[in-house]
N, C-alpha and C positions, 0 to 999 in steps of 0.2 A: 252167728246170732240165731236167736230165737224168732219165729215171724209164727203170729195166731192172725187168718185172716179171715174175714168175715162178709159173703155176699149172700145176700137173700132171694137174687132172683136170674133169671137165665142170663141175660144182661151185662151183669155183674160177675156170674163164673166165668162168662168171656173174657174179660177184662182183667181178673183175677187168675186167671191161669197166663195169662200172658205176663203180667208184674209177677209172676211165682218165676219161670222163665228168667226175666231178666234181672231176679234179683239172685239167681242160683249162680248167673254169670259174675256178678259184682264179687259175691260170699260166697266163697266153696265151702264152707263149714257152715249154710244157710239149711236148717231145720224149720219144718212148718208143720202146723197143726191149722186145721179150717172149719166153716163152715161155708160149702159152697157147693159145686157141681161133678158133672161128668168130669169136664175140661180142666177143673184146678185139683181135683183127685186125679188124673193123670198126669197133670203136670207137674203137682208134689208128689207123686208116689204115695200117694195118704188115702187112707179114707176118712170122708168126712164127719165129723162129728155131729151133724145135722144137714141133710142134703135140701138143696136151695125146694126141691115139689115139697116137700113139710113147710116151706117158711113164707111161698109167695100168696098173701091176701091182699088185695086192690080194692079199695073204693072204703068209705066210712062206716056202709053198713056190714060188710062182709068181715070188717076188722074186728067190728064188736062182737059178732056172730063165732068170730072164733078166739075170742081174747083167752081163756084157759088155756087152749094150745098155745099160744104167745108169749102167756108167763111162764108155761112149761118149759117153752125153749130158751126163755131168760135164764131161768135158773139152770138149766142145763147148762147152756153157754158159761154164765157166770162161774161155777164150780170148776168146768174145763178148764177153764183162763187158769183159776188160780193153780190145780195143780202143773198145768205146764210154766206157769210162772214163765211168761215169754218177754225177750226183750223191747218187743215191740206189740201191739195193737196195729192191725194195719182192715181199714175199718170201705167196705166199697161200697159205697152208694146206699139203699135202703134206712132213711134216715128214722124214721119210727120204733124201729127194731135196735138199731147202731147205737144213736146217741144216748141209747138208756145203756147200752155196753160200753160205752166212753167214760162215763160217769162213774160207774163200778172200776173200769181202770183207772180213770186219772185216781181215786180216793185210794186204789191200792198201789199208786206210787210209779205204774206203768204210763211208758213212750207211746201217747197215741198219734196216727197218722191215719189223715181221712182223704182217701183219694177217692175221686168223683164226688164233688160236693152237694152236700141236699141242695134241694131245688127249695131253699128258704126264700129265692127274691119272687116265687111265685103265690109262696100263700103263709101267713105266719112269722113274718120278718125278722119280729122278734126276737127265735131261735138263734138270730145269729150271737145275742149274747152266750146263750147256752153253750154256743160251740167256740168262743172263746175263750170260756171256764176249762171246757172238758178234751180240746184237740188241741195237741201240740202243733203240728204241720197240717195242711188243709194245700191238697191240689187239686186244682178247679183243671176242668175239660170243656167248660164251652167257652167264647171269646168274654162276652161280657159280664161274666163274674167278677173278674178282677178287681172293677171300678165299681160293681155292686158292694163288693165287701171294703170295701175302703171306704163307700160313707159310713161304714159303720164302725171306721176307725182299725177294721181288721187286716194286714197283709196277708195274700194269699200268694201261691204261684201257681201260673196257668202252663200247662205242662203239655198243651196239644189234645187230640183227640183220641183214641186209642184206636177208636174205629177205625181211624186210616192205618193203625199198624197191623190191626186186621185184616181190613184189605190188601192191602203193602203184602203181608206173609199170605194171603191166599192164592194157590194152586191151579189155576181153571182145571177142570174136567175137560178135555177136547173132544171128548164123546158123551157130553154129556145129553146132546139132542140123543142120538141113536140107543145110547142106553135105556133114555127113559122111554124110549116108542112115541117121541114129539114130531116126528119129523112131517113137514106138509103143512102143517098151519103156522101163522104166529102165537105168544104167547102170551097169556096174563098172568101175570103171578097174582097171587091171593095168599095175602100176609090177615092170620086171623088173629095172633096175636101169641104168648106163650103161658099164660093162664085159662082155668079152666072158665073164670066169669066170661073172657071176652071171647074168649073162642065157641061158645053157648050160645050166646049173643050174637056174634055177629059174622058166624060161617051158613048158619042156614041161607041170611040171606044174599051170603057172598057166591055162594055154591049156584043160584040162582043165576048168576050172570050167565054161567054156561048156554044157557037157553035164549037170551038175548044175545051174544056175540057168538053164533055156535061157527063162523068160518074162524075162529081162535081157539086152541087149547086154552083153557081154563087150567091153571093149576094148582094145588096147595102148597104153602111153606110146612111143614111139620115140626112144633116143639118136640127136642129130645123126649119130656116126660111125659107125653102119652104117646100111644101107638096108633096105627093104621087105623083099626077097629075102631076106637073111641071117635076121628074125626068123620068116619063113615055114616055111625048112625045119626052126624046131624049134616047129611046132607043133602037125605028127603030122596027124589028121583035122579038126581044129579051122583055119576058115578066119574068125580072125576081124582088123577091120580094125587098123590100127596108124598112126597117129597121131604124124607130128612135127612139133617146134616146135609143139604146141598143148596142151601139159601140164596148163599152169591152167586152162583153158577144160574142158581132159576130167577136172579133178577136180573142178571147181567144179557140174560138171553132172551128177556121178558120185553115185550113192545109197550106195554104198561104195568102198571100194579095198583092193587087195592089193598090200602097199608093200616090195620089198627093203631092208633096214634102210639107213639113208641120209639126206644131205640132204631126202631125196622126203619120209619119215618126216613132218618138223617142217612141210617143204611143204600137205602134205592136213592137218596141222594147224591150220595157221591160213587155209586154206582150206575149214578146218569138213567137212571129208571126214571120217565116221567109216571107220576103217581096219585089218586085219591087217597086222603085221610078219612080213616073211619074210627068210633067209636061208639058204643052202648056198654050204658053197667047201669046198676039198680038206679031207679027214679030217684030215691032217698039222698042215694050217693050223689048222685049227678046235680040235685038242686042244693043240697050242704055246698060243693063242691063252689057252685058259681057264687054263692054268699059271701066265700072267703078268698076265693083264687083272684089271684090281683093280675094278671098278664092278659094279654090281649087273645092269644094262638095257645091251642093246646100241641100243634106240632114242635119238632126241634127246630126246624127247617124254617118256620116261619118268624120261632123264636129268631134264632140268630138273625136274619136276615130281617128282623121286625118289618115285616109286609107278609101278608097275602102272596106266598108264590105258592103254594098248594092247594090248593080246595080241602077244605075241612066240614066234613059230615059229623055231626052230634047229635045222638040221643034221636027225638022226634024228628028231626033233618036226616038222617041217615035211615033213606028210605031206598028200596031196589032201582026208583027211577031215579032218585036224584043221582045215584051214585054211578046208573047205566049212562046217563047225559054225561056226567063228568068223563067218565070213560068215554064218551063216545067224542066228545071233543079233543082227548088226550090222544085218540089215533088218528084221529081225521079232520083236525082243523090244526091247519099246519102254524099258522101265525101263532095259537096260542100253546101248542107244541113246543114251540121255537121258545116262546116267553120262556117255560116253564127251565126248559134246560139252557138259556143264558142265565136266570136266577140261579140254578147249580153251580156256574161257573166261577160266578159273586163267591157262594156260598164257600167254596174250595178255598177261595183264598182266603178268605177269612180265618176258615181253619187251620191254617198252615200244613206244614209238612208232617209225616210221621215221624214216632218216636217217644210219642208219651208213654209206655211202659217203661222205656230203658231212661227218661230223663225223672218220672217217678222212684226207681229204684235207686239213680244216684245220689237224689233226694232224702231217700231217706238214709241210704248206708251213710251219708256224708251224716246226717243228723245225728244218728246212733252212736259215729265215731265222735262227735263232738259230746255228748252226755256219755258216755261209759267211763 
């Protein structure tokens, strides 16, 4: 079979290299074409036809700011599709971008499948007709999707979380203290985020921490698509080290963390990291944003778990001190430590076990073999 897959953000190539994986296992005659990352151009052997640093804008003002490039990539996209004529649409997450490529396929007669479902119960409801028009299969990753899309008269299948197949396959480093020269303090990880708006935002004043908790290393997480230099110049006097491709290993060994809201969030979740929520993006964006977003928590962590079990910093609240207090309770106030990682424990279960890529890929080759 033919597989054209589609992720628009770091996130996503994760998740997308792993379903490339375990759909090469199902389909040994399994060909792809992509738009996606590092990780799903290794994992299919391909290069991408559009790499996910061209595709990821965040926030409402930044989207309008670059809509040229967004059409350009439609219609790149769109053309691609058609001359690979592929058996399948297989469509990850970034619904702004996707569901205008769903559209173009279902009309050209194409099998779509949309694994990791838009996050429509949080703002826009509506879409969910949209995406009963234009997506064949729809596999949801968080627990309570399921019963969202069913009031709206739509069956979905909830296929698990992917992250834990992530973590599941990942390797600890056992040196990874000694290699990176950590060894003597504890650590903070400093998750700033993998876009260029939130890591702008909100590394200068993460970088900051250093100086307030100086008996701790201070670390950076590093997105693949910039390098050293870029997170350097925005870290002012603070010279601290930055860390890529070793995320798990630096949360896993982290005593806390400071997480821009995100994937990362759910990440140091089930990697037992207790952790601060951060976030800044444009003013514009941020007050659109609360006009229409219907959910209580901008984290995953607090989504699933609907409470408060992370501290969430926003916009004007996400200031050096509030976020030094947060932190300073996360290492040293042991009751609320304790809170923080029995909420994780809820959380795990909740998510069940891993295996959402290989139960997405039987999903779909089962689908495929039922329409050919």
């Amino acid at each position: 079979m033919k597989y054209y897959l589609i992720a628009g953000e770091t996130s996503g190539d994760l998740h997308g290299a792993n379903l490339i994986r375990s759909l090469k296992k199902l389909d040994t005659e399994a060909d792809f074409r992509l738009v996606g990352g590092d990780r799903m151009q290794q994992a299919a052997g391909k290069t991408a036809t559009i790499h996910v640093a061209q595709m990821a804008f965040m926030g409402f003002v930044e989207v309008l700011a670059n809509l040229n490039t967004i059409a350009k990539n439609l219609r790149l996209v769109k053309a691609d599709i058609a001359a690979y004529a592929p058996d399948a649409l297989v469509l990850i997450d970034f619904p702004g971008f996707n569901l205008k490529i769903a559209s173009y396929a279902k009309k050209a007669g194409i099998n779509v499948c949309y694994y990791i479902s838009p996050k429509v119960w949080a703002w826009n409801q509506r879409r969910v007709l949209k995406i009963k028009r234009v997506v064949d299969r729809l596999f949801c990753i968080l627990p309570f999707e399921v019963e969202f899309y069913k009031t709206w008269g739509m069956d979905v299948d909830y296929v698990g979380n992917p992250l834990l197949d992530a973590i599941a396959e990942h390797t600890d480093n056992k040196q990874f203290i000694e290699e990176n020269h950590l060894t003597g303090k504890p650590i903070i990880a400093l998750l700033p985020g993998s876009r260029h708006m939130e890591i702008s935002k909100l590394l200068p004043m993460m970088s900051e921490l250093a100086f307030r908790f100086p008996a701790h290393h201070c670390v950076v997480a590093g997105a693949p698509n910039f390098d050293a230099q870029y997170y350097n110049q925005l870290m002012g006097d603070a010279e601290l080290p930055v860390l890529f491709n070793a995320t798990y290993d630096l949360l896993k060994h982290a005593e806390a963390a400071v997480v821009a809201s995100g994937t990362a969030t759910l990440e140091a979740a089930l990697l037992n990291t207790p952790q601060v929520v951060v976030y800044k993006a444009n003013p514009l964006s941020i007050a659109i944003g609360r006009l229409v977003i219907r959910v209580k928590y901008i984290s995953l962590v607090n989504l699933i778990l609907d409470k408060l079990a992370v501290k969430e910093l926003i916009q004007k609240d996400c200031t050096l001190e509030a976020v030094a207090d947060e932190l300073d309770h996360l290492l040293n106030k042991k009751a609320h430590r304790q809170q923080v990682l029995d909420d994780y424990e809820s959380l795990r279960q909740k998510m069940g076990e891993p295996g959402a890529s290989e139960r997405t890929a039987r999903l779909i080759t089962d689908f495929l073999g039922q329409t050919s």
